[in-house]
C-alpha positions as CSV (number, residue, x, y, z in Angstrom):
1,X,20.6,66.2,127.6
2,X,19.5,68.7,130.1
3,X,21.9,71.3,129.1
4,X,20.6,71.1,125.9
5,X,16.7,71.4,127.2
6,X,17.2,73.7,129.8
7,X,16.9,76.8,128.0
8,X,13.2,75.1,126.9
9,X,12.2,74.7,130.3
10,X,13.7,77.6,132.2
11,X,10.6,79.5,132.1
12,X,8.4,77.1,134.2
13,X,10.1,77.7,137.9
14,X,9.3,81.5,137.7
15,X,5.5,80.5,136.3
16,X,5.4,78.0,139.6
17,X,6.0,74.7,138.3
18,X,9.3,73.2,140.0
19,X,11.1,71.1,136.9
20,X,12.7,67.6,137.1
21,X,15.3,67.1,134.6
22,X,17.3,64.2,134.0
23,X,20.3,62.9,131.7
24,X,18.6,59.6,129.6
25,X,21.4,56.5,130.4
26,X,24.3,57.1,128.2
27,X,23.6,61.2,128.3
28,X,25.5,64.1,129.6
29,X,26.6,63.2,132.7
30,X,24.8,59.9,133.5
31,X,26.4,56.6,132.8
32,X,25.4,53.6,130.7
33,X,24.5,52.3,127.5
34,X,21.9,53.8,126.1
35,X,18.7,51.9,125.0
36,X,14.9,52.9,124.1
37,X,13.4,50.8,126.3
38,X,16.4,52.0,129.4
39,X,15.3,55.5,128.7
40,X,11.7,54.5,129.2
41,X,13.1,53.2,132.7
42,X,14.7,56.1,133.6
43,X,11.9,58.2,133.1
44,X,10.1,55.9,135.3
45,X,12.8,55.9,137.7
46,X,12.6,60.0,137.5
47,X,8.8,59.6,138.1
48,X,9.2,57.3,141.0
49,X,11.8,59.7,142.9
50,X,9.4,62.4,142.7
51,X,7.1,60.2,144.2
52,X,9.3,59.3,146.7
53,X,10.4,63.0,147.9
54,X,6.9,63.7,148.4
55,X,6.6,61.3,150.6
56,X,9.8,61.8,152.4
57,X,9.8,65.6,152.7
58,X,6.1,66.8,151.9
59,X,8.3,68.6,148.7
60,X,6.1,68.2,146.2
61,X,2.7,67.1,145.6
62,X,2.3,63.5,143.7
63,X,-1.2,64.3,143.0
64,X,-0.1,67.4,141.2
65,X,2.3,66.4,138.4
66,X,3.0,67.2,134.7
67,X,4.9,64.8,132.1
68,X,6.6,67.0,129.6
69,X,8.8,65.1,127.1
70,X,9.9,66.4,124.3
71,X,11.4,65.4,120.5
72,X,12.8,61.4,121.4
73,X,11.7,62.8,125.4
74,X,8.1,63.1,124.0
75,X,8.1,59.2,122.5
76,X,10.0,58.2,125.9
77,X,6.6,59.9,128.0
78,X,3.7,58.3,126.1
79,X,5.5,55.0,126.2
80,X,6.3,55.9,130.7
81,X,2.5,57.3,130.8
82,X,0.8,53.8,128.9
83,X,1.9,51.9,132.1
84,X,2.2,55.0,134.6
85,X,0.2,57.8,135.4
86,X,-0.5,58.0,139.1
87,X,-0.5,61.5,139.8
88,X,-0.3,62.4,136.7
89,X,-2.7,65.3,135.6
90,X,-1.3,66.1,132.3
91,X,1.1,64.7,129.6
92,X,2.8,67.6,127.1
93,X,4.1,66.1,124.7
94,X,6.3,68.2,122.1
95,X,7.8,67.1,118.7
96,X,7.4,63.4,119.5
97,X,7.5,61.0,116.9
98,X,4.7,58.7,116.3
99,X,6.7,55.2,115.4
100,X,10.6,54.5,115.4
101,X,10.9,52.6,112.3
102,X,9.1,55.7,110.4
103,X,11.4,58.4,112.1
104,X,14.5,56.0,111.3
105,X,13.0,55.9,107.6
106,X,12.8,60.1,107.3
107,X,16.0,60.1,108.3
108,X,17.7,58.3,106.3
109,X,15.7,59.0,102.7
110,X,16.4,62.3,103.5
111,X,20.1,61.7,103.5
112,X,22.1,60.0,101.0
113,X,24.8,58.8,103.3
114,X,22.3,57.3,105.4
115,X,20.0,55.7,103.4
116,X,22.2,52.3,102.9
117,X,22.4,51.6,106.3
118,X,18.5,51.7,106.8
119,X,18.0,48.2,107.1
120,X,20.4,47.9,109.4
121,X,18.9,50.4,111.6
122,X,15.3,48.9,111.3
123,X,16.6,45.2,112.2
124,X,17.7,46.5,115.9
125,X,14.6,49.1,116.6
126,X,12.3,47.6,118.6
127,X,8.8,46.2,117.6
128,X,5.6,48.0,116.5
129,X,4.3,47.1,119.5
130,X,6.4,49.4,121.2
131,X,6.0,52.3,119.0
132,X,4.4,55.7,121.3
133,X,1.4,55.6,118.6
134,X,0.7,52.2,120.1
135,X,1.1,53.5,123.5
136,X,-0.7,56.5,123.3
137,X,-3.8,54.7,122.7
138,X,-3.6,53.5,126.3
139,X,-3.5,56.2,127.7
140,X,-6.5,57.8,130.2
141,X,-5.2,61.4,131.0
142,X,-5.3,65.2,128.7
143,X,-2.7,65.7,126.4
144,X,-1.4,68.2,124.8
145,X,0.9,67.9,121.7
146,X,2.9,70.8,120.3
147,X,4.2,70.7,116.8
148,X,5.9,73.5,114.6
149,X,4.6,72.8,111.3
150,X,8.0,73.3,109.3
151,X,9.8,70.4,111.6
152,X,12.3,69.1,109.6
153,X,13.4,66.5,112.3
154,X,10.1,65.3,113.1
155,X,7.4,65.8,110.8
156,X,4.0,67.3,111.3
157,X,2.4,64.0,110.2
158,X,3.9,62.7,113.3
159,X,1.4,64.3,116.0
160,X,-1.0,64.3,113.7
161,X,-1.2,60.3,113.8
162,X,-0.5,60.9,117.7
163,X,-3.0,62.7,118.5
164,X,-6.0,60.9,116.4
165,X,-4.9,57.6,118.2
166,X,-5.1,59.6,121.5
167,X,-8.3,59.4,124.0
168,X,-10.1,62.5,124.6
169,X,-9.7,64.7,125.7
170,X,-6.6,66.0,123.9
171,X,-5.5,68.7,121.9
172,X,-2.8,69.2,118.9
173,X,-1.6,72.7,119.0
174,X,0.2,73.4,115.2
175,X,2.4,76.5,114.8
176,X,2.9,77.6,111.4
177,X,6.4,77.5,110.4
178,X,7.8,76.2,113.5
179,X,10.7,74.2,113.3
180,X,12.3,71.3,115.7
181,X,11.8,72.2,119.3
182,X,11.3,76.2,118.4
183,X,7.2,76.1,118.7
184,X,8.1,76.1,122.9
185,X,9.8,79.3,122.4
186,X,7.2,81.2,121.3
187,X,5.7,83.3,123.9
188,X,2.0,82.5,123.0
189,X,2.5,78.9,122.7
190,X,4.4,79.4,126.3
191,X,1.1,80.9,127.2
192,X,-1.4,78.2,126.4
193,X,0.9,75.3,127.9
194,X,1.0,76.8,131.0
195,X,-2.6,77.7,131.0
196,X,-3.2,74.0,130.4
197,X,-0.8,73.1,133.1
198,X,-2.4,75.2,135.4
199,X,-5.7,74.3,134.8
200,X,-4.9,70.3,135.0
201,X,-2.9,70.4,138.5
202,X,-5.9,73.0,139.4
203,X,-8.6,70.1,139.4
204,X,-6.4,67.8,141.8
């Protein structure tokens, strides 16, 4: 939700970047069911907004724009940026998971309660074809993936199979004994995002 993400974004308005956020169908304060392929949509629908306001009020710059997603936010952009990307200069992509049926699997073999209901899980995830490792071979813009190396939600092995799927040019910043979502709160990993960031909206 965003009040969850907030605190992992609030450093980007005072480095220059105005920030998006959105509640996911079914989160925080947004209505709904929640689905995989709805959140997909709504990132979309975010994207398109943007878009839109640009147009509308000259307030931001749709050549100029960054995709961050992060943990199931990170699997939600490469599946948005496969099919679009206008605009798009740079997709950061944090803790993202490379294939739903594999993060449903860690999941549950890693907890005894959930383990029997496994297949039951797999049976209403969607398709392989759907899965962000499949989309992120699509995809024709830099990425950057972030991954703390002692992720216990999200494995390392994760990006790793992200990123060698990925077009060049991209680039798979590890931090050593990082855990879920804490390798963005590192002030040196802070610092090379935003120099990416910079340096991608600086060649539109």
């Amino acid at each position: 939700t965003v009040s969850n993400h907030l605190p992992l974004v609030a450093h980007l308005p005072p480095a220059g970047f105005d920030v998006l956020m959105l509640d996911y169908r079914g989160f925080g304060q947004s209505t709904g069911q929640p689905t995989l392929d709805g959140v997909v949509e709504d990132a979309r629908a975010g994207l398109d907004w943007l878009r839109g306001r640009a147009r509308a009020r000259g307030a931001v710059d749709p050549a100029r724009l960054v995709v961050f997603g992060q943990s199931l936010g990170g699997a939600t952009a490469l599946r948005l940026l496969a099919t679009d990307r206008r605009g798009v200069r740079l997709g950061v992509i944090e803790s993202a998971f490379a294939s739903y049926r594999r993060i449903a699997s860690d999941a549950a073999t890693a907890s005894i309660v959930l383990l029997p209901l496994l297949p039951l899980a797999l049976a209403v995830l969607p398709d392989r074809a759907r899965d962000p490792v499949e989309a992120v071979a699509r995809i024709d813009i830099p990425l950057l993936f972030v991954q703390g190396t002692a992720d216990r939600v999200v494995a390392l092995r994760h990006s790793e199979q992200l990123y060698a799927v990925a077009r060049a040019p991209r680039t798979l910043l590890r931090v050593k004994g990082a855990g879920h979502l804490e390798a963005g709160l590192r002030p040196e990993v802070r610092a090379q995002v935003l120099a990416a960031m910079r340096e991608a909206v600086s060649r539109a």
